[in-house]
Residue, then its C-alpha position, 0 to 999 in steps of 0.5 A: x861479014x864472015x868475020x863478024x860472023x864468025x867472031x859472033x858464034x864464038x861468043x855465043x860458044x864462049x857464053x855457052x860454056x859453063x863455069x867451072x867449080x870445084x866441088x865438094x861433099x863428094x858421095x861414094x868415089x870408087x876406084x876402077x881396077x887399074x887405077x885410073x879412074x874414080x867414080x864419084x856421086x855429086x848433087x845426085x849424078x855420077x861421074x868419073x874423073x882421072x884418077x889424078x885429078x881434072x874434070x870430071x865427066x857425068x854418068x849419069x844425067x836426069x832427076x834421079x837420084x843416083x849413087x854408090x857406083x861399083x866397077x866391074x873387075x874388067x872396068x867395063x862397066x858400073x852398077x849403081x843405085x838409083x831412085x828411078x821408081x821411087x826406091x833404089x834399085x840396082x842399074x849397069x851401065x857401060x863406063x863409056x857411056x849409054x843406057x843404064x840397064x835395071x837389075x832389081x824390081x823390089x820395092x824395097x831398096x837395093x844397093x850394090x857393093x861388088x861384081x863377081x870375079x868373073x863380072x856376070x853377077x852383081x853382089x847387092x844388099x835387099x832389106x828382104x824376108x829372112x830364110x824360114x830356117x834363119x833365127x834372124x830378125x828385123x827387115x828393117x835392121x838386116x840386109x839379105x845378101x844377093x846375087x842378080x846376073x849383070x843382064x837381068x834376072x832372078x835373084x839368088x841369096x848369098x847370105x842373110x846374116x846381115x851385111x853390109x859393105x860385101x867384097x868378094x876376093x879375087x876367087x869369089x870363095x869369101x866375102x868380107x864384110x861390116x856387120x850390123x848389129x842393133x839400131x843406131x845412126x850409120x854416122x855416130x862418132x866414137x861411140x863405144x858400146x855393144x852395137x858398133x861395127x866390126x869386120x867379118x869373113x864369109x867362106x862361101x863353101x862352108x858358109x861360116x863366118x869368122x869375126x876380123x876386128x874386136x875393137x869395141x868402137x866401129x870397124x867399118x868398110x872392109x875391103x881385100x887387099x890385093x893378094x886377098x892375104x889383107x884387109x884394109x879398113x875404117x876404124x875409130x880405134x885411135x879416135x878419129x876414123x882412119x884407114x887400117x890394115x890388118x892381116x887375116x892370118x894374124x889379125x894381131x898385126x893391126x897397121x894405122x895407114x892414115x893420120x887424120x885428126x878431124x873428120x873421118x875418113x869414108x867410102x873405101x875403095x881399092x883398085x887391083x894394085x892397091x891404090x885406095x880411094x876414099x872421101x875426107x872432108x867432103x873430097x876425095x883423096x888417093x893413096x898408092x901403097x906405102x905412100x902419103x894420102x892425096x887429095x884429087x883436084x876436081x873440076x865440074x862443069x856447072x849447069x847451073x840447073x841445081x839451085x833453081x827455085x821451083x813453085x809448088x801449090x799451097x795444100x795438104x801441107x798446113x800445120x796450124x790456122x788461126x780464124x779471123x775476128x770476122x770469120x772472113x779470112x784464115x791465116x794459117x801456116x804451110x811449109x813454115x810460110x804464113x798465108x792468108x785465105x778468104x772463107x769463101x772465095x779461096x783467094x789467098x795471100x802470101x803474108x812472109x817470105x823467108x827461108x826461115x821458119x814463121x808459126x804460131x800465127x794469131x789475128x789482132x783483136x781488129x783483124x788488121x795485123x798478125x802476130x807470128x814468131x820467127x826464127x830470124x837472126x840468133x832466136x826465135x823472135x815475134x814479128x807482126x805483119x800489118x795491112x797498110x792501106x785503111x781503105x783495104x779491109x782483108x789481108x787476102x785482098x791487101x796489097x801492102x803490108x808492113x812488118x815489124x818485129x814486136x818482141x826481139x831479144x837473144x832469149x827465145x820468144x814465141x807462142x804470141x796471143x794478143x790480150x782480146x782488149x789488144x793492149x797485151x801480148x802473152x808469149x813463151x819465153x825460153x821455151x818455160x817462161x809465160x810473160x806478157x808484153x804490155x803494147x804502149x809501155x812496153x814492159x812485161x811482167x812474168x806470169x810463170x817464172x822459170x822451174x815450173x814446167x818442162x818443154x819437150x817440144x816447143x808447143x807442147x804447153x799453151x795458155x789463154x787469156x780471159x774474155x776480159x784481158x785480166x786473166x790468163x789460165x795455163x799449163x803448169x807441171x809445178x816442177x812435178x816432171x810430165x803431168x801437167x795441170x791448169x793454172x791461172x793468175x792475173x795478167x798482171x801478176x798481182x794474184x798467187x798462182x792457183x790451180x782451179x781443178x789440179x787432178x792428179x790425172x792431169x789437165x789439158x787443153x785449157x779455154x775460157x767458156x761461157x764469158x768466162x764464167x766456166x773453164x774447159x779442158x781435157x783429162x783422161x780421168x776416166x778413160x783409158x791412159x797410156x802407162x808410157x809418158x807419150x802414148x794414146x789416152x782417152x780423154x773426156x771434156x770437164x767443165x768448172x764453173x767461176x760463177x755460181x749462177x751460171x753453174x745452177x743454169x747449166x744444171x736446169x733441165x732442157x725444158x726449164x733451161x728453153x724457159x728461162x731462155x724465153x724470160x731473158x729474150x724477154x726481158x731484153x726486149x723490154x730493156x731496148x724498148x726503154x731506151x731513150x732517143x739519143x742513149x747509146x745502146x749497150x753493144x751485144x758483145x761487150x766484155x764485163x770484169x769477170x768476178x771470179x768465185x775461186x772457192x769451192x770450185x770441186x763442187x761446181x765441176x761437170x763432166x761434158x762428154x758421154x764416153x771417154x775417147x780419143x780427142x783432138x780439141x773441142x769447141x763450146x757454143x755460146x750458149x752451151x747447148x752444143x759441144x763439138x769435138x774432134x774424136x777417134x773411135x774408129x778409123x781416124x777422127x770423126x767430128x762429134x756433137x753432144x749436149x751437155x744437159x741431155x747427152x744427147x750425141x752424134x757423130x755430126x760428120x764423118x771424116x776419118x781424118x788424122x786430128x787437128x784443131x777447131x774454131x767456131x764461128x760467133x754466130x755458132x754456124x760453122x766450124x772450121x777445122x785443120x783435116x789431112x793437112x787441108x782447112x774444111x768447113x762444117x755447117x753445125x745443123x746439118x753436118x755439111x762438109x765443104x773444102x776451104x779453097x786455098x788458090x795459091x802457089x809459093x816459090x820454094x828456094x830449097x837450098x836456103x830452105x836447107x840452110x835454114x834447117x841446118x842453122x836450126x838444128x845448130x841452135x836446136x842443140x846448142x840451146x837444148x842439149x849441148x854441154x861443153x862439159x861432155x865431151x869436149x866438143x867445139x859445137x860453134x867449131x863444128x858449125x863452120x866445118x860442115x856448114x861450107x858444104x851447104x852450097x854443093x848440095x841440091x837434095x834431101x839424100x846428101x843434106x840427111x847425111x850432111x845432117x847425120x855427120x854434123x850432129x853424129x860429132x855429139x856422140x849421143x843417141x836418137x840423132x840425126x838427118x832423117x829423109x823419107x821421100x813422098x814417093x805415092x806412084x813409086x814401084x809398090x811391091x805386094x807380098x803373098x805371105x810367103x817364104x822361099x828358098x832364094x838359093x833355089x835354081x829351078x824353074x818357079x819359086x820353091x816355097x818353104x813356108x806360109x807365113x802364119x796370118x799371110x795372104x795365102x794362109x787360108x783354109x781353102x789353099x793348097x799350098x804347102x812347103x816344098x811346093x812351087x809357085x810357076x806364075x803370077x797372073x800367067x807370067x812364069x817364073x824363070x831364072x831371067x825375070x825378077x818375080x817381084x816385078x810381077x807382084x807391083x802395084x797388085x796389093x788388095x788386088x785379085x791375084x792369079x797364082x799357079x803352083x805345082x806340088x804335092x796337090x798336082x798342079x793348081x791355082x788359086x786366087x788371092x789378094x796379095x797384101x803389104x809391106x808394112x803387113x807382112x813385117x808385123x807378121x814376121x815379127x809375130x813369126x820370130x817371136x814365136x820361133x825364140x819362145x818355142x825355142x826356149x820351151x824346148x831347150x828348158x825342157x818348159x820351165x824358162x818363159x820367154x818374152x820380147x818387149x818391142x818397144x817401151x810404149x803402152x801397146x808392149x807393155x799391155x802384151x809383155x803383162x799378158x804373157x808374163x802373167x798369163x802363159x808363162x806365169x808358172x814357169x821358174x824363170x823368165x827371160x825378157x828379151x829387149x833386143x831390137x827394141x823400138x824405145x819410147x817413153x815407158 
C-alpha cells in the first residue's frame, strides 16, 4: 500500500513540474558586478539566471508589469521599474529574494539606470519640471536626472540636461550618458539626421558636459569601462547597431567589438571586470574582454498562466452600429468583434468570433443577415452572417447562424451597403474603388474607377445608395488632393459622373432625403474652417432638391406647409375610401423610380441650420419638419434640433459626449445615438435620454489578438507605404524574423516594442507600436504651480519660482522665491519622504500648504491642479523665457516666435504675434523645435 502510494504522490509531483521552454525576446538583461549573474525581464517578470546559462529563477511575480533591473555595486541588491500603481515607478529588492521596497511616488514615470558607487543611492531618470534657471523645454521630451536614497526618501536633482541611459564611474565624479534630442521612435533604424543619439560626459563637480560620439546616425547606451579610461557603446555607424569602444582621452581611437549583420544589438551592461552583456535577436548574449560574443542558453519554468484567455464585458468600447430595418435590434462593433442587441431588453448576441478584426457592419434590407468586412486570409474581404432558423426572427435571440464570404479576392474589399431593394451590394474596392456587386449575377460594374479620390484612413470616404436602388451619391476628390465633393452616378454606370453641388469649400456627409427627392450634407462654407488639412471646422447643413415640387413645398411657410398637409391626409382617405373589395392597397412605403431634375440645381439649395458648428452627423424627419444633429458648442457634443421652415432650434438633450453617429427611427420617435463609446436612446418629443442595455461579456484571446494586429500592420505597410525601391528592405524578410517573437509575449509594453523594432527597420518617421494603458485608479500627482530647488537639502521645499497661470499664482498668496513649502495638509516635508506622495490623487481638492519665508510663517489653501495643466503652463513659461531673450540680446529689434505644431490653433497664434507684437521688428526668428507636426 506504501508503495502505490508513494508511486501516486510522484506522479502527481512529476505532473505538477512545469515544462521547460527556451524563451525569447528577452528585455533589459543586466550583468551583476562580478560576472556571474543576469538579470533579465520576460513576459513581465524578472529573473536572473548564471551568467553561463541554466534556468532561470524569478524575481519578481505578480500582474505588474516590471523591467529594466539594475544591480547595486555590491550585487546585493536590484532597483528596478514597475507599474504597481499605474506608472512606473522605481522598487529594490534584495537579490536573494524578498519584498520590493518603493522609492518614487510620482506619477510620472521613473525609471533607473545606476546605484551609487557606495550603493545608498539609486540614479533614475523622471520626465519632471525643469529648474527655473534651465532654458530647457518639454517634460515630455527630456528626462531630470535624480538621486533617491536606496531606503526611501526625497529626491535630489542630478542633472536636468536631459538624460538617458546614465552610469556613474567607479568614483561617482562623472556620468556618461546618451542624450536626447528631438522626437523620434527610440527604435528607428539607420536614421541619419540632426535628432540621432550621441555620447556624453557629465563632470559632476564642474558640472559641464562634454559630447564623446559625432557620428551623425545614433550612438547610444554608453557604459564605462572598467578602469573609467573607456567607453563601451551602441552604434549604427558601420550599419547595423554593434557594440563600440572608444577611448576618452582620444575619442579619435573608435574599436568595432561585435559584427553582427541583422538585427541590433540592445540593452548594454557590463560587470566590473569587463564582461559585457546585451540582447540580439531577442536573446542575450555574454562577451569577456578580447573574446567572441556568447549566446547564454536559458530555460524558464512555464506556468502556463500567461496566454489564459480572459472575459471582459461588452461596453464603452463600440466604434460603429448600424439599426435594424425594424428598429428592434442593433448590430454594432466592439473590439473589432460584431454584436447584436435588442433596443429594449439588452440582450445581446455575439455574431463573429476571431482574432481578426470585423467592421463596417450593415443589415439586409430583410433584417435577417449582416454584411461586414474582415480582414481574414491575405485581404480585407466582405462576409455575411445569416439567421439560420425561419421560426427565429431577431439576431440577438438566434441560435444558429451561418456564414459565408460574399465578396473574396487578393484586392481589399470593404465598406459593404446593400442596394434598399437587396439585389446589390455597393463596396470599396482598394481603399478608392466604388463598385457594386450584383447579388444573383454576380458581376460588378465599377461606379468610381481608380485616380479619383485618396484614402488616408480606411473610412474616410462613403456613399449612399438612393431609395430606389438606381442611384448611389459619393464622395469624390476628382483627383484635386483633400477637398472632396459629392458626386453621383447611376448603380449601373450607364450615366456620367455629375456633381450636384460641387462647392469649392467642400462637401461632406452625404444622404438621401425626403424619398430621395433632396439630397443632404455638410460644408463648412460659412463657418469657421481650419487652415490645416486635419483640423476642426464649423459646419453647417445644406439641402439640394431633385424635385421642383418638393423644393416649392419645402419653401411654404409653417402655416400653408400644416394646410397643405390637411389637404394631402385628406385626400388619402378619399383614395382608401374608393378602393375596391378584393384590390390590394398600395403599401405606405413602397419605393417609386426617382426622376431626378439634375438642371438648375444652385437655384434649389437650401441652408438647414441656423449657425455653423461643430457637427457630428445628422438625421432628417420624414417629413422635414424636424432635423436633428449631433453638435459642439461647448463642453462636447450635445444633441440639437431645429426646423428647417422656422429655425426655430433647441438643444433637445444635453450630453457633453465625444461624437459619433445617429440613426432615426421610421416613425421619427427615437433616435439612436453612438455616446462615450456607449448606444443611448433619445425620445424626439421630449428629449429623454435612456442607456441602451447591452448584457454581454466576450472572451478575449489577446495573444491572437496581437498576432492579428501584427499581421495588420505587415499589411498595412506592404499595401500603403513600402516601396522596395527605398531602401532595400526585405519586408516579407522582416515578417519572419520578428514574427517568431510573437509566442514570448503576454503584454502590451513588449509587443509596442515588438512593433517599434519591426517597423523601425523602414527607416521612415511617424512610426511605430504606441501603448497607453487605461490606468483611471493609478497614482495621479497633483501639481501646485510651483518650481523648486531639487538640489535644496533642508528641511521643506525651497521654492524658486510660481509659476505664471499656477495654482498658487493668486493675488491673495504670499508665496514668493526662496520661500519654503514645510507641509502639505500637516504632513512635513523632510529628507525621508517623497513629497509627491502628499500631493496624490488631491487635483481640484482643498489643499492645506504650510510656508515659512520672508512673510513669517503662513498657510494657505488652494486646489491643486493637473499634470496636463501645468505642462501648457510651462510651455507658455519657455516661450516667454526664448522671446525675452531675443529681445534682450538684440537690444529689440529681432522678434521671436515658436510654432507648436502645424495645425490651425499654431497658426492662428504665430499670425498674432508676428503680425501683432513683433510687427515692427527688422527680423524675425521662427523657432520650429519641438514641433508637434500636423497637416498645416
Amino acid at each position: 500500500m506504501k508503495r502505490i502510494l508513494f508511486f501516486l504522490a510522484l506522479a502527481i509531483l512529476t505532473y505538477d513540474v512545469p515544462a521547460q521552454i527556451t524563451p525569447l525576446w528577452l528585455m533589459n538583461p543586466s550583468i551583476s558586478p562580478d560576472g556571474q549573474t543576469i538579470a533579465f525581464g520576460y513576459k513581465g517578470r524578472l529573473y536572473t539566471v548564471n551568467a553561463s546559462g541554466g534556468t532561470a529563477t524569478p524575481l519578481t511575480v505578480g500582474g505588474a508589469y516590471d523591467q529594466m533591473p539594475v544591480w547595486s555595486h555590491d550585487g546585493k541588491s536590484i532597483a528596478f521599474a514597475s507599474d504597481r500603481y499605474g506608472n512606473f515607478d522605481v522598487f529594490v529588492i534584495p537579490v536573494k529574494g524578498g519584498t520590493a521596497r518603493r522609492l518614487t511616488y510620482y506619477s510620472g514615470n521613473d525609471f533607473p539606470t545606476d546605484f551609487s558607487p557606495d550603493n545608498k543611492k539609486v540614479l533614475f531618470l523622471s520626465a519632471r519640471n525643469a529648474p527655473a534657471k534651465s532654458v530647457r523645454y518639454s517634460i515630455r521630451l527630456f528626462l531630470n536626472l535624480y538621486e533617491v536614497s536606496a531606503n526611501g526618501g526625497r529626491p535630489v536633482l542630478v542633472s536636468a540636461a536631459g538624460m538617458e541611459r546614465a552610469h556613474y564611474n567607479s568614483s561617482g565624479s562623472q556620468i556618461i550618458f546618451e542624450d536626447v534630442k528631438g522626437y523620434e521612435d527610440a527604435w528607428r533604424k539607420h536614421a541619419t539626421s540632426a535628432v540621432t543619439r550621441d555620447v556624453w560626459l557629465f563632470d559632476v563637480s564642474s558640472q559641464t558636459y562634454k559630447q564623446i560620439s559625432t557620428f551623425n546616425g545614433e550612438d547610444r547606451e554608453p557604459v564605462f569601462s572598467n578602469d573609467g579610461k573607456s567607453v563601451y557603446y551602441l552604434s549604427e555607424q558601420k550599419g547595423t547597431q554593434n557594440i563600440f569602444k572608444t577611448s576618452l582621452a582620444s575619442n579619435t581611437s573608435n574599436q568595432q567589438l561585435t559584427t553582427f549583420k541583422t538585427n541590433p544589438v540592445r540593452n548594454l551592461s557590463r560587470s566590473a571586470n569587463d564582461i559585457l552583456c546585451f540582447t540580439w535577436n531577442g536573446e542575450i548574449y555574454t562577451m569577456h574582454p578580447n573574446s567572441q560574443p556568447a549566446k547564454v542558453s536559458i530555460q524558464i519554468a512555464n506556468a502556463g498562466d500567461d496566454d489564459i484567455q480572459k472575459t471582459i464585458p461588452v461596453s464603452g468600447n463600440i466604434s460603429e452600429f448600424a439599426v435594424s430595418p425594424n428598429g428592434k435590434e442593433i448590430a454594432f462593433v466592439n473590439r473589432g468583434e460584431i454584436f447584436v442587441t435588442a433596443v429594449e431588453n439588452g440582450e445581446t448576441k455575439r455574431v463573429t468570433n476571431t482574432p481578426q478584426q470585423e467592421r463596417m457592419v450593415q443589415w439586409a434590407p430583410d433584417g435577417r443577415s449582416l454584411i461586414y468586412a474582415t480582414e481574414r486570409g491575405n485581404s480585407w474581404d466582405i462576409y455575411k452572417s445569416s439567421i439560420v432558423r425561419k421560426e427565429e426572427p431577431y439576431f440577438y435571440a438566434s441560435t444558429i447562424l451561418k456564414e459565408e464570404s460574399v465578396i473574396a479576392s487578393e484586392k481589399e474589399e470593404f465598406q459593404p451597403k446593400y442596394s434598399p431593394d437587396g439585389k446589390k451590394i455597393g463596396y470599396i474596392e482598394e481603399r478608392n474603388i466604388l463598385k457594386v456587386y450584383d447579388v444573383d449575377t454576380k458581376k460588378t460594374v465599377t461606379i468610381l474607377p481608380e485616380g479619383n479620390n485618396y484614402s488616408y484612413a480606411d473610412g474616410d470616404w462613403s456613399f449612399s445608395w438612393s431609395p430606389d436602388s438606381k442611384w448611389l451619391i459619393f464622395d469624390n476628390s476628382d483627383g484635386y488632393g483633400f477637398t472632396s465633393n459629392i458626386a453621383m452616378r447611376k448603380a449601373d454606370g450607364s450615366s456620367q459622373i455629375s456633381f450636384p453641388v460641387n462647392s469649392g469649400f467642400g462637401e461632406g456627409n452625404g444622404k438621401w432625403a425626403l424619398d430621395g427627392k433632396a439630397l443632404l450634407w455638410q460644408s463648412s462654407k460659412l463657418g469657421r474652417k481650419s487652415l490645416a488639412f486635419q483640423g476642426s471646422s464649423e459646419d453647417d447643413i445644406y439641402a439640394v432638391f431633385f424635385d421642383k415640387e418638393a423644393y416649392d413645398q419645402f419653401k411654404l411657410s409653417k402655416e400653408d406647409f400644416a394646410l397643405l398637409q390637411e389637404k394631402e391626409k385628406a385626400k388619402d382617405s378619399a383614395k382608401s375610401k374608393e378602393i375596391k373589395p378584393g384590390e390590394k392597397k398600395v403599401a405606405e412605403d413602397s419605393v417609386k423610380e426617382l426622376k431626378l431634375d439634375l438642371t438648375d440645381l444652385e437655384n434649389r439649395q437650401v441652408r438647414l441650420t441656423i449657425n455653423s458648428s461643430t457637427i457630428s452627423d445628422y438625421a432628417l424627419a420624414k417629413d422635414s419638419n424636424k432635423l436633428y444633429y449631433l453638435a459642439a458648442f461647448e463642453k462636447g457634443f450635445d444633441l440639437w434640433e431645429t426646423n428647417p421652415r422656422t429655425h426655430n432650434t433647441r438643444i433637445l438633450a444635453k450630453l457633453g459626449s465625444t461624437g459619433g453617429n445617429l440613426s432615426l427611427s421610421k416613425d421619427g420617435s427615437t433616435l439612436i445615438l453612438s455616446s462615450n463609446g456607449g448606444l443611448i436612446q433619445v425620445n424626439t418629443k421630449n428629449g429623454k435620454v435612456t442607456p441602451v442595455p447591452i448584457k454581454s461579456n466576450m472572451l478575449l484571446d489577446e495573444a491572437a489578438e496581437r498576432a492579428y494586429i501584427f499581421e495588420h500592420a505587415w499589411r498595412q505597410v506592404k499595401k500603403k507605404i513600402y516601396d522596395p525601391k527605398l531602401g532595400g528592405a526585405s519586408w516579407d524578410a522582416y515578417k519572419n524574423i520578428y514574427q517568431r517573437f510573437l509566442p514570448h509575449i503576454n503584454n502590451n509594453y513588449d509587443f509596442q516594442v515588438l512593433l517599434s523594432e519591426f517597423l523601425g527597420e523602414l527607416d521612415v518617421s511617424h512610426s511605430g507600436g504606441r501603448y497607453r494603458p487605461n490606468n483611471k485608479d493609478g497614482d495621479q500627482t497633483a501639481t501646485l504651480g510651483l518650481l523648486y530647488d531639487e538640489t535644496y537639502k533642508g528641511k521643506g521645499l525651497k521654492i524658486t519660482e510660481v509659476i505664471a497661470g499656477g495654482p498658487i499664482d493668486l493675488a491673495k498668496s504670499k508665496v514668493k522665491p526662496g520661500d519654503i513649502l514645510e507641509a502639505i495638509d500637516g504632513q512635513p516635508i523632510t529628507d525621508d519622504t517623497d513629497w509627491n506622495a502628499l500631493l496624490n490623487h488631491k487635483e481640484g481638492k482643498n489643499t492645506l500648504l504650510s510656508f515659512s519665508g520672508s512673510a513669517g510663517n503662513w498657510e494657505e489653501v488652494i486646489r491643486p491642479g493637473s499634470p496636463g495643466a501645468e505642462v501648457t503652463l510651462m510651455y507658455n513659461r519657455w516661450t516667454k523665457i526664448m522671446a525675452d531673450m531675443v529681445d534682450r540680446l538684440s537690444g529689440g529689434k529681432i522678434g521671436y516666435v515658436h510654432v507648436k505644431s502645424m495645425n490651425d490653433a499654431s497658426f492662428r497664434d504665430t499670425y498674432d504675434r508676428v503680425m501683432g507684437k513683433e510687427r515692427d521688428k527688422k527680423a524675425l526668428i521662427v523657432d520650429t523645435r519641438f514641433n508637434g507636426g500636423g497637416w498645416l
